[in-house]
N, C-alpha and C positions, 0 to 999 in steps of 0.2 A: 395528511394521512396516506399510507403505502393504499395500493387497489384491494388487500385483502383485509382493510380495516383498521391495522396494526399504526402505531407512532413509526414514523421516518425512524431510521438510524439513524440522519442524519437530516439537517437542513441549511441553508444557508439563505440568509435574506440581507441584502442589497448591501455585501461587505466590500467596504474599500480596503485599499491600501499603497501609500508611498513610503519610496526610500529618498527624501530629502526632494528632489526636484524631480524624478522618476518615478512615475503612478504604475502601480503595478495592476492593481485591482481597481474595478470600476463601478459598483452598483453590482458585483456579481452577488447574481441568488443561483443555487441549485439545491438536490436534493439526492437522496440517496432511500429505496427503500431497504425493509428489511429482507435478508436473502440474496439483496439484488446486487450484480456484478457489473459497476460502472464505467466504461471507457474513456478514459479524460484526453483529448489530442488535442494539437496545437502548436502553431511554430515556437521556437526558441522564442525564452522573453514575451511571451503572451501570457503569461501568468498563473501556469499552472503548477509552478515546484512552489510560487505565495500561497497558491490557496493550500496546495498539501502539508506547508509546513505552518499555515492559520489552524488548521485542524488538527495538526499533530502537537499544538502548542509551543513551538521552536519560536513562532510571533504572535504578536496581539493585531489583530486590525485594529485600524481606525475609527473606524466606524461600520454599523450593520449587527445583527443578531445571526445568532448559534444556536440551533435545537440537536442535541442528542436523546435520541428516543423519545421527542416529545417535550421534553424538558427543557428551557433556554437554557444553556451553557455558558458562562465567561472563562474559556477555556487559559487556564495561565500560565501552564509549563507543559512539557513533556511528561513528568511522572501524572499532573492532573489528566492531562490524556488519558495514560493508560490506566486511570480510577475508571474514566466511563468508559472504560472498555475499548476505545482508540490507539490503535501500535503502527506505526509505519514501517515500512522496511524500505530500507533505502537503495542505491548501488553498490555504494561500499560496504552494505549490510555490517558496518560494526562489530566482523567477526576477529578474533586474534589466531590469526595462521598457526602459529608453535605450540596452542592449547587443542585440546580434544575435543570432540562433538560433544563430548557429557558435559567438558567445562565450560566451553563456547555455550550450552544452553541454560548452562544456570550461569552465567555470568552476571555477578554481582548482584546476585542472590545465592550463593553456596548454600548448598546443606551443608553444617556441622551437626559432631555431636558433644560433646560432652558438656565443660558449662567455664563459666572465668577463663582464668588464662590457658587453661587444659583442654578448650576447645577446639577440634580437630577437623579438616573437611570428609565428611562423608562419602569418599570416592566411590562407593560400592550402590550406597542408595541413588546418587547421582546416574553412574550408569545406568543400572535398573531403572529410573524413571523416565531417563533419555531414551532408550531404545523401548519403552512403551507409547512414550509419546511419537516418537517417528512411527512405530508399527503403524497407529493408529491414525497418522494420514498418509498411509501408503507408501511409505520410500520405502519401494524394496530393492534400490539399487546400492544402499548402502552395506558396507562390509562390516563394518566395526563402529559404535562408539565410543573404543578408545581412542581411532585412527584422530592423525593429526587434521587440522583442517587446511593446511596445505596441501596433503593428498588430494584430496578431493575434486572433483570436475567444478566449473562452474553451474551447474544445475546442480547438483550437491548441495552446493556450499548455499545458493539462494534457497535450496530445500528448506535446510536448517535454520536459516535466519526465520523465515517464516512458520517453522514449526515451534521456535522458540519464543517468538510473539504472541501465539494462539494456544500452548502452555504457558502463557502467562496474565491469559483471562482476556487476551484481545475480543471482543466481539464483532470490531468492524476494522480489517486492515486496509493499510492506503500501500499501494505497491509501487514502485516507483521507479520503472521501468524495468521488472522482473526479467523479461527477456535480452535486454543488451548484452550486445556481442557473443551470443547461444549460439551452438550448434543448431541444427534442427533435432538429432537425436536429443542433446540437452535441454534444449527449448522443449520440448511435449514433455519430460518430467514436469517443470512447471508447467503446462498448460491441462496437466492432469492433474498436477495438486489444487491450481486452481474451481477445475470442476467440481471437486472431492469436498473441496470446505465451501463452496455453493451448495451443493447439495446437504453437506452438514446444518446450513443455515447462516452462515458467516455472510456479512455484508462487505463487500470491497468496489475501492477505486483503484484503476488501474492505469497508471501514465504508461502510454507506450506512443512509436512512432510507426510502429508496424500495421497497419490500418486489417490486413489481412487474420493478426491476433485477435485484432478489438472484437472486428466482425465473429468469429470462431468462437468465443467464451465468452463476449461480456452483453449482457441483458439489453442494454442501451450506451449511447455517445452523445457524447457533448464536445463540442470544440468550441475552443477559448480564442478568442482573438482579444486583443487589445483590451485584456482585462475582464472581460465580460461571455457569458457563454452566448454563444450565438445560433449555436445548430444544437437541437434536443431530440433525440429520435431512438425509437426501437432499433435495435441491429435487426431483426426481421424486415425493419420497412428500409432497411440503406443499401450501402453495397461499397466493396472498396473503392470502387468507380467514382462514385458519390463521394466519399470523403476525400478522394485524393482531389480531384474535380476541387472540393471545398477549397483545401489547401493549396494548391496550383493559382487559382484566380488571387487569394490575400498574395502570393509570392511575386503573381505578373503586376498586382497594385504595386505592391512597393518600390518596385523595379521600376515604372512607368512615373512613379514620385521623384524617383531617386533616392528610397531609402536602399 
């Protein structure tokens, strides 16, 4: 149970997971409350694009339990994800450059209207709902939702991918290195849209490498090493010092093994 009573949004207990002779996951358990904005770090190949994509349904583990909101879960694809309210957004966020913001957000979900083969896309209601769903988490750096999504910055374009998630009944996003390769101007659009759907009530995990982001926006961190979480702590009680310190020591281990 979250500290304010409420079911987890999420849980994880003791999931494994390999890819033939390479164990990705180990007995990891973690948890997510609701509201709560979690930092996932970790070197390359520690295991946390498995767990993101165990939870986004892209894989099955092996073995271990799944609670969403309290519920066990046997999570079995992606669209079952986004039944309980689970959307990831990735890097390449899945958007098509030569299409519009309005179409990019109803993507493959179009509004039409009429009925049988007379059936037409609704480009007008589309627009109108697209620019009500951007108002309404704050991008006000955008010009147009007809504009192409080529135009657009790279904070932009991650805008959209994640407004388009959370129009679409996300309750808890998994973000998956939102900030890569950002400006710093670009970078604080996301890191205020993030604030914007915390304080809405949205629950999210956030893969970054930037330890300085984790600290700034996310509630608490966890770092993955070798399949398994090993460091669980308030971002109040760390410090980038601390996390990089964490990461430094696994990098001088492997080094000192010969990995």
């Amino acid at each position: 149970m979250s500290t304010n009573g409420a079911p987890e949004a999420i849980k994880v207990e003791n999931v494994a997971k390999s890819f033939g002779a390479v164990t990705a996951l180990v007995d990891l358990s973690m948890h997510l409350g609701q509201g709560e904005c979690l930092g996932l770090i970790g070197d390359n190949g520690a295991g946390k694009s498995t767990l993101v994509k165990i939870l986004s349904g892209f894989h099955r583990p092996d073995r271990g339990r799944i609670f969403v909101g309290g519920e066990e879960a046997s999570i079995r694809s992606v669209d079952h994800a986004r039944s309980l309210g689970i959307d990831t957004v990735y890097q390449d966020l899945a958007l098509v450059p030569t299409l519009s913001v309005a179409h990019n957000m109803f993507l493959k979900r179009e509004l039409v209207v009429g009925w049988g083969p007379f059936k037409m896309l609704n480009n007008g209601q589309m627009r109108n709902r697209a620019r009500l769903y951007i108002e309404s988490i704050g991008i006000g750096t955008l010009r147009s939702v007809s504009s192409e999504v080529a135009t657009l910055s790279g904070g932009q374009r991650q805008a959209i991918a994640i407004a388009r998630s959370v129009h679409s009944g996300a309750k808890t996003l998994l973000l998956d290195e939102p900030l890569a390769a950002m400006g710093a101007k670009e970078g604080e659009i996301i890191l205020d849209l993030i604030r914007d759907l915390k304080e809405q009530g949205h629950s999210m995990i956030v893969v970054a490498h930037n330890f300085i982001h984790i600290v700034e926006i996310c509630d608490r961190v966890n770092l993955v090493q070798h399949g398994r979480i090993t460091f669980d702590k308030p971002t109040a009680e760390t410090s980038v010092e601390e996390l990089t310190d964490l990461v430094a020591a696994e990098y001088r281990a492997k080094k000192a093994a010969g990995g």
